[in-house]
C-alpha positions in Angstrom: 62.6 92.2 98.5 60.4 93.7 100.9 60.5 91.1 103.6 64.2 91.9 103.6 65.9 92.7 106.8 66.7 96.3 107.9 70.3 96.8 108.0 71.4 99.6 110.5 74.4 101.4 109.5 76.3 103.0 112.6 80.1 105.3 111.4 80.8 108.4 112.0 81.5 109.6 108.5 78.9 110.6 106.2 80.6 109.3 103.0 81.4 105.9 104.8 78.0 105.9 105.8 76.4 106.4 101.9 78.7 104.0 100.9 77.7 101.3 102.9 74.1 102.0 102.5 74.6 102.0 98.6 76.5 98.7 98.5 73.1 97.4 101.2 70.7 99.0 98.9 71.9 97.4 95.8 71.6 94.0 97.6 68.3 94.9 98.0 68.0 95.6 101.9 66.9 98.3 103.1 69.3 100.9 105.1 68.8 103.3 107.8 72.2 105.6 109.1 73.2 106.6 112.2 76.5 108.7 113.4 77.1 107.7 116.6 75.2 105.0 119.5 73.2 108.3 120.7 71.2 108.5 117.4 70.7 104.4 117.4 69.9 104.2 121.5 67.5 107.4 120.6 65.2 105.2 119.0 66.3 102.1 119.4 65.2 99.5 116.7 63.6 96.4 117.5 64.7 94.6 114.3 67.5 93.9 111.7 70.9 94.0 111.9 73.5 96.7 112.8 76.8 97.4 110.8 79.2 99.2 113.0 82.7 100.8 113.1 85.4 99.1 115.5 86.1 102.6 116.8 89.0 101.6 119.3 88.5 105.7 121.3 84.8 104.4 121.6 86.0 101.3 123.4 86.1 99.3 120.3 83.1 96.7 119.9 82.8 95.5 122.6 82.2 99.1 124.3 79.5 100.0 121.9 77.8 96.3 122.5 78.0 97.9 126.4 75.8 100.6 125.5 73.4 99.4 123.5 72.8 96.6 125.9 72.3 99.0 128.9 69.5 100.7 126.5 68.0 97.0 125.6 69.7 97.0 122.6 70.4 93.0 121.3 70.7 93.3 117.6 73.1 90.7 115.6 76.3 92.7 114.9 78.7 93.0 111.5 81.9 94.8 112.7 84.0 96.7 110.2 87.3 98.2 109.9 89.9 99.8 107.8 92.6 97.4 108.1 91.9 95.0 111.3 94.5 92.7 112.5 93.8 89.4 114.2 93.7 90.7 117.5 90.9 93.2 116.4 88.7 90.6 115.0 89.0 88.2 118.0 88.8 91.3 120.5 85.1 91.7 118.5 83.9 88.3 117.7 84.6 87.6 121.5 82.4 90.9 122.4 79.7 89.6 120.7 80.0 90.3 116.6 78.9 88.0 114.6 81.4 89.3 111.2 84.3 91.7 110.5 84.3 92.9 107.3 86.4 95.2 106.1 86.3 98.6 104.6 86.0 99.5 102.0 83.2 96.5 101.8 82.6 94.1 99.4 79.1 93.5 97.5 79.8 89.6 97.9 81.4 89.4 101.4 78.5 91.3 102.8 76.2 89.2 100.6 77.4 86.5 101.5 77.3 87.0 105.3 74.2 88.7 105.3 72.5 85.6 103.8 73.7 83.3 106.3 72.7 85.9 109.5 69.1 87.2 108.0 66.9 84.2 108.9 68.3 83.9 111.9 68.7 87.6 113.1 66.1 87.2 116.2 68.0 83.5 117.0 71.0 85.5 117.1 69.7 88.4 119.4 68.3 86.1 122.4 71.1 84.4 122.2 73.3 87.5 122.5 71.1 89.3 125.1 71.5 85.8 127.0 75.0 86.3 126.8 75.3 90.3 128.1 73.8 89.7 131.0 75.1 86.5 132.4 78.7 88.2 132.1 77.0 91.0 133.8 76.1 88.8 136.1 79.5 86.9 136.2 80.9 90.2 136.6 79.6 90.6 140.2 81.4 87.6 141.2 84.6 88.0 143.5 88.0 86.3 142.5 87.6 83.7 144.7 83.8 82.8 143.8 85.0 83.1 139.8 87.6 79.9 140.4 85.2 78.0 142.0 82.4 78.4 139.4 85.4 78.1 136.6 86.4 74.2 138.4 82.7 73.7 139.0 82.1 74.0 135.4 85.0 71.5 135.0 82.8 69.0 136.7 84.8 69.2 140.2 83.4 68.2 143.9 83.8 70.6 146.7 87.0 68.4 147.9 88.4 68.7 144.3 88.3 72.6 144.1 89.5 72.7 148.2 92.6 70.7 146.7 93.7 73.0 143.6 92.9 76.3 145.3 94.8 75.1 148.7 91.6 76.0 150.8 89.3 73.8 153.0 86.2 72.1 151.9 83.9 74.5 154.2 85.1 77.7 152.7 84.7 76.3 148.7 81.0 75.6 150.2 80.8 79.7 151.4 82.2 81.0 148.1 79.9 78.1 145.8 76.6 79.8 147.9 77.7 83.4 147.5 78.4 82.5 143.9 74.9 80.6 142.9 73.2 83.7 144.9 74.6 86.4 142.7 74.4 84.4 139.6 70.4 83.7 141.0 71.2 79.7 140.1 69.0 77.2 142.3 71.8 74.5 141.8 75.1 73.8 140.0 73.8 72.9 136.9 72.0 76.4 136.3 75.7 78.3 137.8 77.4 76.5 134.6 74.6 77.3 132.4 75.1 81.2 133.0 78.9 80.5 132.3 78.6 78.6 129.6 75.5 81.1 127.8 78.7 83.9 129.1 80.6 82.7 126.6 84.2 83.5 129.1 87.2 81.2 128.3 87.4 79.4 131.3 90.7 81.1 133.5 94.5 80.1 132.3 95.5 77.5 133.9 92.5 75.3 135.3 93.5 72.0 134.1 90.8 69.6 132.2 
C-alpha cells in the first residue's frame, strides 16, 4: 500500500477527525489531520486528496475551496456532512467537490469513491485549478459583458446578441472587446473556452 494516496483530513473536532483517519487507515491510505484551512494553507500539500467538513459559518465548500485556491491549493475534494440535504450537496459539487459523503462515514462508500478518484487525483486538480481561476476571471466581468459572453457561447453573431439584449450592434462589439480583454482571450473561441472550463450554468433565461 505504500504508493497509496495521502488523504488529508480537514474538521474541527478531534474525535471526528480520529475517526475518519481510522476508517482511512484501515483502507490502507495514509492520513494526515488538520483543524481548520490555517493548519492545511500552513503547509500546504502538494499531493492527495482532502476530506473536509461543509462548515456553512466557514462559507460552506465553496468558501474553503476560496481559500485554499488563493494559497495555491487545487487538491481533489470529498465533502462531508452530518445530515446534508440536496441543496447542500449541489451547493458543493457545484464549488468544486468531487463527493459528499456523509458522517458518520462508511468504510465502503469512502472505498468505493476513493478508488474511482486516486488515479486520477492530479487529472482532477488541473482540471479544478483551471476551473478557480476562469470564474475568477469571469468574475471581473460587468453585467452587460457576462450576457454577451453567455449568448456568445450560445453560438450567437453580434446582430443576434444586439437583438435579445435590445442594444445596437456597435455597443455588443464594445462589451465583446472589454470582455475577451479581461478574460485575456485572443478570439471567441478561447472567451467560451474560459466559460465552459468555469463550469457557470449559463444565465436563466438565454434561450438555446
Amino acid at each position: 500500500m505504500a504508493d497509496r494516496i495521502t488523504l488529508h483530513i480537514v474538521d474541527p473536532v478531534t474525535r471526528v477527525r480520529a475517526e475518519i483517519a481510522s476508517v482511512v487507515f484501515d483502507l490502507g491510505y495514509h492520513a494526515e489531520v488538520y483543524a481548520n484551512i490555517a493548519e492545511v494553507t500552513e503547509r500546504p500539500p502538494r499531493s492527495g486528496i482532502l476530506i473536509m467538513r461543509d462548515d456553512p459559518l466557514l462559507g460552506g465548500i465553496e468558501g474553503l475551496v476560496r481559500k485554499l485556491s488563493d494559497k495555491g491549493v487545487w487538491l481533489p475534494i470529498i465533502a462531508t456532512g452530518d445530515d446534508p440535504g440536496p441543496h447542500e450537496v449541489v451547493s458543493a459539487m457545484k464549488a468544486g467537490a468531487l463527493d459528499y459523503i456523509q458522517m458518520p462515514i462508511d468504510h465502503a462508500r469512502l472505498d468505493m469513491t476513493l478508488g474511482k478518484l486516486s488515479g486520477e487525483a492530479e487529472t482532477y486538480a488541473r482540471s479544478r485549478r483551471r476551473m478557480i481561476e476562469a470564474r475568477d476571471r469571469i468574475a471581473n466581468l460587468s453585467k452587460r459583458e457576462g450576457e454577451v459572453l453567455d449568448w456568445l457561447a450560445r453560438g450567437c453573431s453580434n446582430k443576434v446578441i444586439a437583438r435579445e439584449l435590445a442594444i445596437s450592434p456597435r455597443t455588443v462589439e464594445i462589451h465583446r472587446a472589454n470582455m475577451m480583454t479581461k478574460l485575456g482571450a485572443r478570439h471567441a473561441a478561447e472567451a467560451v473556452r474560459v466559460k465552459l472550463e468555469a463550469q457557470i450554468e449559463i444565465a436563466p433565461g438565454i434561450a438555446s
